[in-house]
C-alpha positions as CSV (number, residue, x, y, z in Angstrom):
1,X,115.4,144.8,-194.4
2,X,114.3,140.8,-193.0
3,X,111.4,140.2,-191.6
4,X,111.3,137.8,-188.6
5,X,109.4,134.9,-189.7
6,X,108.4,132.3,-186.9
7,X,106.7,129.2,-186.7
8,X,105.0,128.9,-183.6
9,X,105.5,125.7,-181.3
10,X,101.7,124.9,-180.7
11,X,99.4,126.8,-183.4
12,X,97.7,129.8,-181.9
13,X,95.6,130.2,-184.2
14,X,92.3,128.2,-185.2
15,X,89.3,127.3,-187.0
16,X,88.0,131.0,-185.4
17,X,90.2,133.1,-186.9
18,X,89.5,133.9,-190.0
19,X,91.3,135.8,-193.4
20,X,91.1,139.6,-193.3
21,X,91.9,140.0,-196.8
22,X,88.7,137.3,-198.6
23,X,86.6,136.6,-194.9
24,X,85.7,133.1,-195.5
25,X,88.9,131.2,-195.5
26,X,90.4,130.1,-192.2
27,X,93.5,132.1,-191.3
28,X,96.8,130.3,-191.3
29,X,99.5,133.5,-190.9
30,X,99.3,136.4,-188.5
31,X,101.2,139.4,-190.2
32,X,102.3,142.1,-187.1
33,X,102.5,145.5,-188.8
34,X,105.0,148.0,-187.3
35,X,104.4,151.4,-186.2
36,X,103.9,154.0,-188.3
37,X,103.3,157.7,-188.1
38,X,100.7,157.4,-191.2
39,X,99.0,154.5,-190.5
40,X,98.6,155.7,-187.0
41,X,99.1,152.4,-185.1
42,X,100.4,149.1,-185.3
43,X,97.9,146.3,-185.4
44,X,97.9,142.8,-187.1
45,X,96.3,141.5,-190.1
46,X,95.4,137.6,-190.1
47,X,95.8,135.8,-193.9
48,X,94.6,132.3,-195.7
49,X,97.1,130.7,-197.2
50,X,96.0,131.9,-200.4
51,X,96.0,135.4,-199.7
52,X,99.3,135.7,-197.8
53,X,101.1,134.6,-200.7
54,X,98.9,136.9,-203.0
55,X,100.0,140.2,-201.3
56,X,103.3,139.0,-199.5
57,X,105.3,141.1,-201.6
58,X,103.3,144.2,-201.3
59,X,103.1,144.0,-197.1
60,X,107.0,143.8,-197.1
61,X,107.3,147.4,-196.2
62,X,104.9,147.3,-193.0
63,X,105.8,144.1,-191.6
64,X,107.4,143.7,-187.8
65,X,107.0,140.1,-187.9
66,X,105.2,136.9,-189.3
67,X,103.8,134.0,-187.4
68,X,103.3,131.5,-190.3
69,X,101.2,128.5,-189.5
70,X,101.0,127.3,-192.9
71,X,103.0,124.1,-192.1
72,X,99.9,123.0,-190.3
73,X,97.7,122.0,-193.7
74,X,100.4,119.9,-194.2
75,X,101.4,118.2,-190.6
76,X,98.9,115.0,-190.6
77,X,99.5,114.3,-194.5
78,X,101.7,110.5,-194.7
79,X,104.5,109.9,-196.7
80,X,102.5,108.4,-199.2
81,X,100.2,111.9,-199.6
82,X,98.0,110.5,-197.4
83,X,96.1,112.1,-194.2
84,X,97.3,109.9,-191.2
């Protein structure tokens, strides 16, 4: 099964939203879990970074779609590593 995985045009999230998973961290990827007769609904689960990758494997099995806005940490870095 493949997950849609999109990069959203202008970032919808922001330093507002933050990571379900640890609380503290900013959220970078939204995570759109489908519908399922056990977990009774659908929802979405924001992530840091960090903790996306930690349990990316494990949320295969629930997962409509992904809006990944992890490219952002890295958009305003210079070819020289660094920040413009």
């Amino acid at each position: 099964m493949s997950v849609q995985v999109a990069e959203a045009q202008a970032p919808i999230l922001n330093a507002g939203h933050r990571c379900d998973a640890c609380s503290s961290s900013r959220a970078y990827v939204v995570v759109i879990l489908k519908w399922s007769p056990t977990l009774r609904n659908g929802g979405e689960l924001l992530f840091c970074a960090h903790c996306y990758r930690k349990h990316e494997q494990a949320l295969q099995l629930f997962v409509a779609q992904v809006i990944d806005e992890r490219y952002t940490l890295t958009k305003h870095i210079a070819d020289d590593g660094h920040f413009e």
